[in-house]
C-alpha positions as CSV (number, residue, x, y, z in Angstrom):
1,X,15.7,10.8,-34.2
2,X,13.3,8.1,-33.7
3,X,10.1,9.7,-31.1
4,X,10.3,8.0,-27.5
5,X,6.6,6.2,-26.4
6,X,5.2,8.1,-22.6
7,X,5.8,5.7,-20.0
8,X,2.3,5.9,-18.6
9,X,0.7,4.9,-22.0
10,X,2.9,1.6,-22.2
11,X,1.1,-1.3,-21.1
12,X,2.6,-5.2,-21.1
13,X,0.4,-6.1,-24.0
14,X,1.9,-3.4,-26.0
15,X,5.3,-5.0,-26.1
16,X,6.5,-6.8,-29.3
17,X,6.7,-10.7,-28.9
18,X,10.6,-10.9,-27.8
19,X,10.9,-7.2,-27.3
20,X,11.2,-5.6,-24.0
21,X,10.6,-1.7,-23.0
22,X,14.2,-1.7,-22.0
23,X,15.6,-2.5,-25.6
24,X,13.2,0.9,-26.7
25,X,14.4,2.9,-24.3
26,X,11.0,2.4,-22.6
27,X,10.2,2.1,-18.5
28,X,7.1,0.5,-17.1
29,X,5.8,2.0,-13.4
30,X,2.7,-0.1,-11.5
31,X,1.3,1.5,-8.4
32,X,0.0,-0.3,-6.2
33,X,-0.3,0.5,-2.5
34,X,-1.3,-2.0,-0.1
35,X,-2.7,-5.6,-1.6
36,X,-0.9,-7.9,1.5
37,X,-0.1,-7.5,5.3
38,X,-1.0,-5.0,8.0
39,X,-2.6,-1.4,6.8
40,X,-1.8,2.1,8.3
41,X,-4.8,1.6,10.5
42,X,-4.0,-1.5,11.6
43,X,-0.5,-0.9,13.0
44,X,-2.1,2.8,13.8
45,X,-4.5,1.3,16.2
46,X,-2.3,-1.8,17.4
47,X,0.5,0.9,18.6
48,X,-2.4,3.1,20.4
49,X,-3.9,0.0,22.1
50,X,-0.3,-1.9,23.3
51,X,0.8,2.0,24.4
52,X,-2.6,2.5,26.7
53,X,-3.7,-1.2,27.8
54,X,-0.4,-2.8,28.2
55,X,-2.2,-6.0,26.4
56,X,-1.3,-8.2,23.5
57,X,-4.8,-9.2,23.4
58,X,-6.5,-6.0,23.8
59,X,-4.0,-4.7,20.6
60,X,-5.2,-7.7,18.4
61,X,-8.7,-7.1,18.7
62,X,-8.2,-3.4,18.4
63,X,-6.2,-4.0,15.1
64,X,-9.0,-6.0,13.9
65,X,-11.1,-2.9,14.2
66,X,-8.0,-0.2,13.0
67,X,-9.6,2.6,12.1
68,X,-12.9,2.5,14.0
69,X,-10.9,2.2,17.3
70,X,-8.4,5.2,16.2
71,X,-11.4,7.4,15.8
72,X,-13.2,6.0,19.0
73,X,-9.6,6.9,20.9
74,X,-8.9,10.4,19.4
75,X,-13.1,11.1,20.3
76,X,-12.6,10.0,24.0
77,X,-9.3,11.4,25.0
């Protein structure tokens, strides 16, 4: 029985020209967990902000600053 390659040590260089891991039985996983859009903090501190000011303004500004104005609201409440 032919011996099966670890997923995790596959890399897309490996591959043979015309070959792909699917045709050896072969999976590929990437992680990656935030490279575009709005981070946890972001959206964290935007909800806080919109839920205690009532202000699309004041929620921008605080999203700007996510995670410093999460910690400044959990310190002062």
């Amino acid at each position: 029985m032919a011996e099966k390659i670890k997923p995790e040590r596959m890399r897309p260089e490996d591959y043979a020209e015309g070959g792909s891991p699917m045709s050896r039985g072969a999976t590929y996983v990437r992680k990656e967990i935030v490279s575009k859009g709005v981070g946890f903090g972001s959206a964290l501190a935007i909800a806080i902000s919109f839920t205690t000011h009532k202000s699309i303004l004041w929620a921008i500004i605080h999203g700007f600053f996510s995670w410093f104005y999460v910690i400044y609201y959990a310190l002062t409440r």
